[in-house]
C-alpha positions in Angstrom: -45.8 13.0 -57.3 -43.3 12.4 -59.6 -39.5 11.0 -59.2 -37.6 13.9 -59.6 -40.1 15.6 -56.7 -38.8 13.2 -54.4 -36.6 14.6 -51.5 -34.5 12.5 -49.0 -35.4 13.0 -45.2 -31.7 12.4 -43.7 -28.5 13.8 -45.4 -26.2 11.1 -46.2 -22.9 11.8 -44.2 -19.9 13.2 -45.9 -17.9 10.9 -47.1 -13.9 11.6 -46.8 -12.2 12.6 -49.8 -8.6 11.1 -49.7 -5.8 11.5 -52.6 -6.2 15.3 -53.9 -3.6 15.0 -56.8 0.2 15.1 -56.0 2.7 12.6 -56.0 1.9 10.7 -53.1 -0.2 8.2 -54.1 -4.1 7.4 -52.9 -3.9 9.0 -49.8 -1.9 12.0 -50.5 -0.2 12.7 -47.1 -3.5 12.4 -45.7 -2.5 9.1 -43.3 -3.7 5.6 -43.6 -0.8 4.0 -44.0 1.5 1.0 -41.4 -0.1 -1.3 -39.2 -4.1 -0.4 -39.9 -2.9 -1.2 -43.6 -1.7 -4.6 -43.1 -3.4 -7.7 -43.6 -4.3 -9.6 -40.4 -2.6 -7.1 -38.2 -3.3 -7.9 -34.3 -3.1 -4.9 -31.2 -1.6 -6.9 -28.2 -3.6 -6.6 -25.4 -2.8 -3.6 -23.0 -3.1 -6.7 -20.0 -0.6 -9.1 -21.1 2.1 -6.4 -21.4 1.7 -5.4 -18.2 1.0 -8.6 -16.9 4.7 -9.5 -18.6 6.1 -6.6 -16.9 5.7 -8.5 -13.3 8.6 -10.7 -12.2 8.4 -14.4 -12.5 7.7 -15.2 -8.7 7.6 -18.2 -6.6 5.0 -19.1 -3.8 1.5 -17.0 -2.0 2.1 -13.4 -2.8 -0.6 -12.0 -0.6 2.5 -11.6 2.6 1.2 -9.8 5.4 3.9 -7.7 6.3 4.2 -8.0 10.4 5.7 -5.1 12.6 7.2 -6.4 15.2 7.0 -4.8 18.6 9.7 -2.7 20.1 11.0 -4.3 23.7 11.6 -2.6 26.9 13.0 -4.3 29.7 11.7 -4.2 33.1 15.3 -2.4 34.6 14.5 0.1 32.1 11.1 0.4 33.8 12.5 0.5 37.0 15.1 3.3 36.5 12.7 5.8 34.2 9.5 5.3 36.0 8.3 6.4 39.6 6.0 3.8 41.7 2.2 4.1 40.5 3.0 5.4 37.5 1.1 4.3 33.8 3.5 2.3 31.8 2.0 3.0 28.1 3.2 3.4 24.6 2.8 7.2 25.1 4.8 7.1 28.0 7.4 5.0 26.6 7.6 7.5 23.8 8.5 10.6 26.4 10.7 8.5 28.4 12.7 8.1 25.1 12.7 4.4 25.7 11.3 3.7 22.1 10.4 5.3 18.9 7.5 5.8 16.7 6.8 4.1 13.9 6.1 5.1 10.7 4.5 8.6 12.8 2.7 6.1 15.1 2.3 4.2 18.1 4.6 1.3 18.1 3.3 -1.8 19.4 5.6 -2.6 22.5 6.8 -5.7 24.3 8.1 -6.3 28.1 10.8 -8.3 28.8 11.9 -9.5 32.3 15.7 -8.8 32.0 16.6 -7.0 35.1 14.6 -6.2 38.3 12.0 -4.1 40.0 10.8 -3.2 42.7 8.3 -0.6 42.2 4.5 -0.6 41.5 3.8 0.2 37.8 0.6 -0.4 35.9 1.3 -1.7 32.7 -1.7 -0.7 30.0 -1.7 -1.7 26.0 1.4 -3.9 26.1 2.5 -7.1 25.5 4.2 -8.6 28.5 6.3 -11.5 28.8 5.7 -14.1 31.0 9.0 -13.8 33.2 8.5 -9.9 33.2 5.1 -9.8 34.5 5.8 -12.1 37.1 8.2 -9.6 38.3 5.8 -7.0 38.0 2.6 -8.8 40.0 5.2 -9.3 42.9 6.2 -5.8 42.7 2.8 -5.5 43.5 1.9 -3.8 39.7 -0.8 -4.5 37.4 -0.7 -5.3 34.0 -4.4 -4.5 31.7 
């Protein structure tokens, strides 16, 4: 086997021609040019402008953002409700006594303004202390 004989067993790859004559210098329109031209040129990292985006603030910024509970009072009980009845968000809802939130059930709180006199049990609410002992002489129930 002789020199010439000898036959590559990979093509090399095609290198890109730039600067086909004209007047536009070595790359001929063909690109190459601005920042990837420069010496020492340096892409900012896509992190720190966003991370420079975010306000400058002070103090724990994981808040918990707390809903508080919508309150009913216990004459407002005592005029909606008949005695035996199931005092519960649901039924606080159709009473029109509160609202939902954010499409649903709020969380609600009892209050002892006012009196009452008739037997209610009170289910999945928060009750203050004054209001359910005016409930547990009423002779209602709080769960």
């Amino acid at each position: 086997m002789q020199i010439h004989q000898l036959t590559a067993t990979h093509l090399n790859p095609n290198r890109k021609r730039i600067g086909r004559g004209g007047k536009r210098g070595t790359y001929s329109g063909h690109g190459g040019k601005g920042q990837t031209a420069r010496s020492g040129r340096n892409f900012r990292p896509i992190i720190r402008e966003v991370l420079k985006r975010y306000p400058k603030l002070r103090g724990y910024k994981n808040h918990t953002v707390s809903i508080r509970p919508q309150t009913v009072d216990v004459a407002n009980l005592q005029s909606r409700f008949m005695a035996g009845q199931i005092v519960n968000p649901l039924a606080l809802i159709e009473k029109n006594l509160v609202s939902r939130q954010g499409g649903k059930l709020p969380g609600i709180k009892i209050l002892g303004s006012g009196n009452i006199t008739k037997s209610l049990k009170i289910v999945n609410c928060l009750v203050s202390k004054s209001a359910a002992e005016k409930i547990k002489q009423a002779g209602g129930t709080i769960r």
